[in-house]
LOGUVEX-295588 format. One record per atom (N, C-alpha, C): residue in one letter; x, z, y. Coordinates in steps of 0.1 Angstrom, whole numbers, padded with zeros to 4 digits, always signed. Atoms other than C-alpha are relative to their C-alpha. Layout:
N
aXZY...
***
This chain:
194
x+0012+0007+0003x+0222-0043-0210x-0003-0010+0011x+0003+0011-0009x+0217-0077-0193x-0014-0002+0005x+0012-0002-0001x+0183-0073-0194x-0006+0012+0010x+0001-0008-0008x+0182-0041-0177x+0006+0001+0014x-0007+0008-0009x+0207-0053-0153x-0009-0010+0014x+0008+0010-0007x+0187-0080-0139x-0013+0004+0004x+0013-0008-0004x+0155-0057-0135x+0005+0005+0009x-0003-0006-0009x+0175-0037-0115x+0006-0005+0011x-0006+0009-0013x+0193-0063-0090x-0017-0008+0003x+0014+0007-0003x+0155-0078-0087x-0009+0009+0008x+0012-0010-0006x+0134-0044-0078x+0017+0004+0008x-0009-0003-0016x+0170-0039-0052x-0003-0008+0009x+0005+0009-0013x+0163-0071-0034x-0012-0002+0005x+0014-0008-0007x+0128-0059-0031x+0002+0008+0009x+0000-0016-0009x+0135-0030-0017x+0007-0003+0013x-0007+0005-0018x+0156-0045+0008x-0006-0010+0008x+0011+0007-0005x+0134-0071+0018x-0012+0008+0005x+0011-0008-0009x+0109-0046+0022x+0000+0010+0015x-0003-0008-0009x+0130-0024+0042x+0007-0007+0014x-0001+0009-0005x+0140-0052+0061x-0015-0003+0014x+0017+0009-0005x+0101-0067+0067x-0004+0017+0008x+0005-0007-0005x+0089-0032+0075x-0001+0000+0019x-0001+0004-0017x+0104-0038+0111x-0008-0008+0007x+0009+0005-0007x+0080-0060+0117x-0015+0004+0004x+0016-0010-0008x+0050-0036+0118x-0003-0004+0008x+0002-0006-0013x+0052-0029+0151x-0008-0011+0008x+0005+0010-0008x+0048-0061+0166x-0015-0009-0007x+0010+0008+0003x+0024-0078+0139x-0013+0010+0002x+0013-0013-0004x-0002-0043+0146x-0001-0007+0014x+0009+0005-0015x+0000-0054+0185x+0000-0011+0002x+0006+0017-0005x-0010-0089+0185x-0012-0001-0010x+0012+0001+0013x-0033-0083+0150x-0009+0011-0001x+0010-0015+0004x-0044-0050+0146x+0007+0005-0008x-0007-0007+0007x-0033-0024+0121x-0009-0005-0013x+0010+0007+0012x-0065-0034+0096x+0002-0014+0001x+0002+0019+0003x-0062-0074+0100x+0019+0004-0009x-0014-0001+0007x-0021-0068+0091x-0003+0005-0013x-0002-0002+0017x-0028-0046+0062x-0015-0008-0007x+0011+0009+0005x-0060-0065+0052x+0004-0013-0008x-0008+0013+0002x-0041-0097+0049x+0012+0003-0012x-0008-0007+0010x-0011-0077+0036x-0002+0001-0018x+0002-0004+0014x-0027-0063+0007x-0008-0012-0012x+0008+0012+0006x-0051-0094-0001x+0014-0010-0006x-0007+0010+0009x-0017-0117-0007x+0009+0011-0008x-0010-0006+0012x+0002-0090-0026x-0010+0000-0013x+0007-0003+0007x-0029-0087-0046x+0001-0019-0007x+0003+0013+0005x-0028-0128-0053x+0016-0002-0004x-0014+0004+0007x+0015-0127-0057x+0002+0006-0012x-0002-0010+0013x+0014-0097-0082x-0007-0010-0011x+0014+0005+0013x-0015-0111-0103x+0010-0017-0006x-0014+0010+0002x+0009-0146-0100x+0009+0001-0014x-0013-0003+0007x+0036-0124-0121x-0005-0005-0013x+0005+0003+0010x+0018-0129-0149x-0001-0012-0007x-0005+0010+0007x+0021-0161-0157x+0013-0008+0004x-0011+0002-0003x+0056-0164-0152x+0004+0003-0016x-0006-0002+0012x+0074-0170-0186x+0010+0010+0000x-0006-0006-0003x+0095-0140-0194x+0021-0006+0003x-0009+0009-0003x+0130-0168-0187x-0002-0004+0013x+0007+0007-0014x+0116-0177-0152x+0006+0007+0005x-0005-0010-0004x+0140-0156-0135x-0002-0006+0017x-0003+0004-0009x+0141-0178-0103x-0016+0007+0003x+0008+0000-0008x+0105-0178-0099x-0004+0020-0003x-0003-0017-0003x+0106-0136-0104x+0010+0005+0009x-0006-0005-0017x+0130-0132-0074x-0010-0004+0008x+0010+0006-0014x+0110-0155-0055x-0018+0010+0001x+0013-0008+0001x+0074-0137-0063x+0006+0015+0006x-0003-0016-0006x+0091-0100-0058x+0005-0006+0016x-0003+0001-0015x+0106-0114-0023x-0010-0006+0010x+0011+0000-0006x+0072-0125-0015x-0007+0008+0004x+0010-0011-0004x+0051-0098-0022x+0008+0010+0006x-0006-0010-0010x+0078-0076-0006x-0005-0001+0014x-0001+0004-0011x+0074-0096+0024x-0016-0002+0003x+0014-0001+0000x+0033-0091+0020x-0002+0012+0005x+0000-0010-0001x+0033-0057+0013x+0010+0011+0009x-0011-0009-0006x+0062-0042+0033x-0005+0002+0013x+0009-0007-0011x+0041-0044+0069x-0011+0010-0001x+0008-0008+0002x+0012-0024+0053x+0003+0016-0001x-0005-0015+0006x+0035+0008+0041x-0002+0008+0016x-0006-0009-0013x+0044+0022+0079x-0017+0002+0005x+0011-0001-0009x+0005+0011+0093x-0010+0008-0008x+0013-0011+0006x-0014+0028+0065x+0002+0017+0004x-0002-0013-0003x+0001+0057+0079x-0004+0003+0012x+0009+0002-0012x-0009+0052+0115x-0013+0001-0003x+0015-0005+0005x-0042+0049+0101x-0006+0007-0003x+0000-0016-0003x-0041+0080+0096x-0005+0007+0009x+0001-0004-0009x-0037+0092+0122x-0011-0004+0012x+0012+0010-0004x-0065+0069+0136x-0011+0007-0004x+0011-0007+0007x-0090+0091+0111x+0001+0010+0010x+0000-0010-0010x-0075+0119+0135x-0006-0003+0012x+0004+0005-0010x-0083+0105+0163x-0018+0000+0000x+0016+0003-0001x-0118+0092+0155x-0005+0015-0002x+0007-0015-0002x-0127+0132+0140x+0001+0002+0012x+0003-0013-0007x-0116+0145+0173x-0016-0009+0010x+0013+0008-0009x-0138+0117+0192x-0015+0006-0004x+0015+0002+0005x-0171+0121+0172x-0001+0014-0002x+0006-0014-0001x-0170+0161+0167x+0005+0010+0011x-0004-0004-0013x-0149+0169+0198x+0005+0011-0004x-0011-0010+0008x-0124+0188+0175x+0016-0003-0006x-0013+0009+0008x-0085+0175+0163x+0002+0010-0011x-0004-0003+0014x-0080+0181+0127x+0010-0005-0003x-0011+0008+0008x-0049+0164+0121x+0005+0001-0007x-0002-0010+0009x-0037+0192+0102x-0010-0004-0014x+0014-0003+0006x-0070+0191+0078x-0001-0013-0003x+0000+0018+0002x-0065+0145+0078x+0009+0003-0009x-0011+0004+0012x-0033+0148+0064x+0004+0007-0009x+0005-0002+0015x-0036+0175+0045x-0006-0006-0015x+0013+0009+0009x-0065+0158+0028x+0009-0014-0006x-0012+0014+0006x-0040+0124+0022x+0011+0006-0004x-0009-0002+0013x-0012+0142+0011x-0003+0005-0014x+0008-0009+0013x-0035+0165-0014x+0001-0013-0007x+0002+0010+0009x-0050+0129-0024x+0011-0007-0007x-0017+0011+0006x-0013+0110-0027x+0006+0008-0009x-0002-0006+0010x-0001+0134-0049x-0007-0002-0011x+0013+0002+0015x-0031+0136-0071x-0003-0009-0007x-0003+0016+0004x-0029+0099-0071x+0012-0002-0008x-0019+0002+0013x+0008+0100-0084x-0007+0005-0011x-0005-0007+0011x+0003+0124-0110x-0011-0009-0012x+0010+0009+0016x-0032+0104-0130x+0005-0009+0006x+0000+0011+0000x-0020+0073-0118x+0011-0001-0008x-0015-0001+0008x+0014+0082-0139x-0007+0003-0014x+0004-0007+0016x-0004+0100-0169x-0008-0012-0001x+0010+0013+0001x-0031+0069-0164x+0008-0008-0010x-0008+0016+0005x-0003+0043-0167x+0005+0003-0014x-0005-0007+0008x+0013+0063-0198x-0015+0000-0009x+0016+0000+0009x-0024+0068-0219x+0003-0016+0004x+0008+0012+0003x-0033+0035-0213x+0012-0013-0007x-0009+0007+0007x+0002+0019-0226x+0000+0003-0014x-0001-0003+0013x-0001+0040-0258x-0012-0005-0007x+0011+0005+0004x-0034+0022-0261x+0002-0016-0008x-0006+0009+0004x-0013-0008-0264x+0014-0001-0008x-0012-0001+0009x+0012+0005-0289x+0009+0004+0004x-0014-0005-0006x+0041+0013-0266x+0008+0014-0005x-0009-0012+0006x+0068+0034-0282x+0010+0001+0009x-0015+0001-0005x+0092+0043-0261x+0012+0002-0006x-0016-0001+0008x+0131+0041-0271x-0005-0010-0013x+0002+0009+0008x+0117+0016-0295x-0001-0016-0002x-0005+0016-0003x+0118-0023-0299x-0021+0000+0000x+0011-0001-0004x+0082-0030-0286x-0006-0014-0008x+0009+0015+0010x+0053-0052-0307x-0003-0006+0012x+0006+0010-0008x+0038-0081-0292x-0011+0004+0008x+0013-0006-0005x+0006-0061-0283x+0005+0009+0009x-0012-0010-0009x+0032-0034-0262x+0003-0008+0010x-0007+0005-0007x+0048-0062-0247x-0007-0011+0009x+0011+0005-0011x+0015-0077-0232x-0005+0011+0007x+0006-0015-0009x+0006-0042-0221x+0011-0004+0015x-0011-0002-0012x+0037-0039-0201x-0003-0014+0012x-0001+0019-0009x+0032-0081-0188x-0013+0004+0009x+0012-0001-0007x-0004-0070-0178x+0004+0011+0008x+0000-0017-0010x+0005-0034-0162x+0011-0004+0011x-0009+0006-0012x+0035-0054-0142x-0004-0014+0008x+0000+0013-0011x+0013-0081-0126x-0018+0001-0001x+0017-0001-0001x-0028-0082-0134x-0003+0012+0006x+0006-0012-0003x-0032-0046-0132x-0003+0004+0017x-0003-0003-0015x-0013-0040-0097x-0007-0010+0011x+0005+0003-0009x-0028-0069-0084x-0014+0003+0000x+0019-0002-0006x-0063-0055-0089x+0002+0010+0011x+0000-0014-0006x-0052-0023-0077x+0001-0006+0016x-0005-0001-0015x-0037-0039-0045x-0017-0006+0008x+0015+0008-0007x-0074-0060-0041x-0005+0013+0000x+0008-0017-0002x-0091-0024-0044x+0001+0004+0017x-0004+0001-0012x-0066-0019-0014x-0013-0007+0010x+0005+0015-0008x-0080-0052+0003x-0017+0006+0007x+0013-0002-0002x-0112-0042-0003x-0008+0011+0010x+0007-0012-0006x-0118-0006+0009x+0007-0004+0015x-0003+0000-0018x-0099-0015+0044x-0003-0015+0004x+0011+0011-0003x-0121-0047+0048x-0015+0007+0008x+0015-0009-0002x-0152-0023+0049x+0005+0012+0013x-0007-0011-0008x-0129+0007+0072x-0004-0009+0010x+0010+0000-0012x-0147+0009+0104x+0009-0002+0009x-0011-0007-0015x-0117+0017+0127x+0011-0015-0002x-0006+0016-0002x-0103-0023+0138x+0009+0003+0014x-0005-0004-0013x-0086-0025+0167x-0007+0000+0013x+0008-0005-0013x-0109-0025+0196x-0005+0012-0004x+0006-0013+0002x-0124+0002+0179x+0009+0017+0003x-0008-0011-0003x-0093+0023+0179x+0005+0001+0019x-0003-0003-0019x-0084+0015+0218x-0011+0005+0005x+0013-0006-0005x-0121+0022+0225x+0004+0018-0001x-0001-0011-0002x-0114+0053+0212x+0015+0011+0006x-0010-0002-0013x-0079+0056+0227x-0002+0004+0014x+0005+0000-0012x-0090+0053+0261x-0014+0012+0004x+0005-0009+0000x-0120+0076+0255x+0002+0015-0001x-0005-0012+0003x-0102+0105+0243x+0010+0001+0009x-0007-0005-0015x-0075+0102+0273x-0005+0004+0011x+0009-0003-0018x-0108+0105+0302x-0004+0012-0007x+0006-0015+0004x-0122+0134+0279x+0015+0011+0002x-0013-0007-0004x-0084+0151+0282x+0004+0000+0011x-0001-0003-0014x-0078+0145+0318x-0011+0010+0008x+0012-0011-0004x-0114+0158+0322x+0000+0014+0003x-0004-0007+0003x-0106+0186+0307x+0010+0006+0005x-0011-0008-0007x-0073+0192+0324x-0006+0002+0016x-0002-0001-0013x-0085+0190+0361x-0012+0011-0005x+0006-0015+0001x-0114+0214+0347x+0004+0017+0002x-0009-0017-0002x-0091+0240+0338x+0008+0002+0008x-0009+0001-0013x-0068+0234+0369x-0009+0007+0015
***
């Protein structure tokens, strides 16, 4: 199937482009921050996705070029949303003078799961709303579902992103603030018990 073919060499040179870009975390976090990178990040994946959509389904050029963008959007955010993480750890131990880190990412993996599973049954219900049969030749109304769930949808979803780590408190002075706080409370601590 030529059709299925060409989906699949399209979402590969994603993946590699992403896995590629990811390498640049490192460096775009220490000159930007971890929130300005994925902030930025998520805001143009949210404007390339949304893009997809009006791409004729024959536009195959400009469908490499959009997936090798938003790869190259979204691929610095994957590694830092996870630091970020560990950033919530940090700030609990600061502000109750307790490390939970255990109990943070508990809490994000519980949620990331929970998120797969209705974001999967979600995507599934709301396709059958649009007629989708699977193993079937799909109506016109099916085949706008799928156009909207592969380009409008995700780019809301990715502004949702945008949005909630626009408002997230923890920027980068705020995390060295608390960097440097929590190493004088730990040395404290050590020459105490010494």
């Amino acid at each position: 199937n030529v059709a299925d073919v060409g989906n699949s060499l399209i979402n590969m040179l994603g993946t590699g482009v992403t896995i590629i870009v990811i390498l640049l975390s490192p460096p775009l976090a220490r000159r930007f921050g971890k929130k300005a990178v994925s902030v930025v990040g998520f805001g143009l994946a949210a404007i390339f996705s949304t893009l997809f959509y009006f791409l004729s389904p024959t536009n195959i050029l400009g469908m490499v070029v959009l997936t090798v963008v938003i790869a190259v959007c979204y691929a610095p955010t994957i590694p830092l949303v996870w630091t970020m993480f560990a950033d919530v750890a940090d700030y609990s131990e600061w502000k109750n003078g307790r490390r939970a880190t255990g109990m943070v990412f508990a809490t994000i993996g519980f949620a990331l799961k929970l998120g797969l599973a209705l974001g999967t049954a979600s995507f599934l219900w709301l396709m059958a709303l649009y007629g989708y049969q699977s193993n079937q030749e799909q109506t016109p109304q099916a085949l706008e579902g799928i156009r909207q769930f592969s380009s409008v949808y995700v780019g809301i979803l990715f502004a949702v992103c945008t949005v909630l780590l626009a408002v997230y408190q923890l920027n980068k002075a705020r995390t060295i603030q608390i960097a440097g706080e929590l190493a004088e409370r730990r040395r404290a601590a050590e020459v105490e018990a010494a």
